[in-house]
N, C-alpha and C positions, 0 to 999 in steps of 0.2 A: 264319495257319494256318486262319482260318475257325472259323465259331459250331459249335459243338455243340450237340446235346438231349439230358437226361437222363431216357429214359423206363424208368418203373416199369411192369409191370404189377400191376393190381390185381383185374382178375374173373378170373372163369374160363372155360374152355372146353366146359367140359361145356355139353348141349347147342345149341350156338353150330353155324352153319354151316363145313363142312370148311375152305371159303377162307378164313376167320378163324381159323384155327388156323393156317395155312400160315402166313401176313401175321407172324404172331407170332412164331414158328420162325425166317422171314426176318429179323426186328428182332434174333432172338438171344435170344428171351425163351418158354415157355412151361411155366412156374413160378408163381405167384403170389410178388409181392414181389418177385421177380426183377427188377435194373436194367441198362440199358445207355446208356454214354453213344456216340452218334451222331453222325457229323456232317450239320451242317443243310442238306438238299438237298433240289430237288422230288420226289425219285424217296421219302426217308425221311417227308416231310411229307406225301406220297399214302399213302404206307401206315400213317404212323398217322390218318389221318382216317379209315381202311377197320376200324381198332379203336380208335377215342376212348371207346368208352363201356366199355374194358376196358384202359385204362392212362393215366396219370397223367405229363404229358410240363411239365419247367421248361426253361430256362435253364442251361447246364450253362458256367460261365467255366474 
């Protein structure tokens, strides 16, 4: 079935640029604390490098 990611967000959006809020919205997330588990592809692992320093991404078995 393939790897999954289990990303959290953790900051917020407030004043952050508008494309970092989309990025978020995209993943299914734009909540604090809010989780989605993903599956692990280049297109999901491009956008969370585009907000790493606003969510918390494991290992999801």
């Amino acid at each position: 079935m393939g790897k999954h990611l289990k990303v959290t967000q953790t900051g917020s959006t407030i004043a952050r640029p508008k494309t970092q809020e989309v990025v978020l919205r995209g993943l299914g997330l734009g909540k604090l604390h809010r989780t989605r588990v993903l599956q692990d592809t280049p297109e999901i692992r491009g956008m969370v490098a585009k907000v790493a320093h606003l969510v918390r991404v494991e290992d999801a078995e």
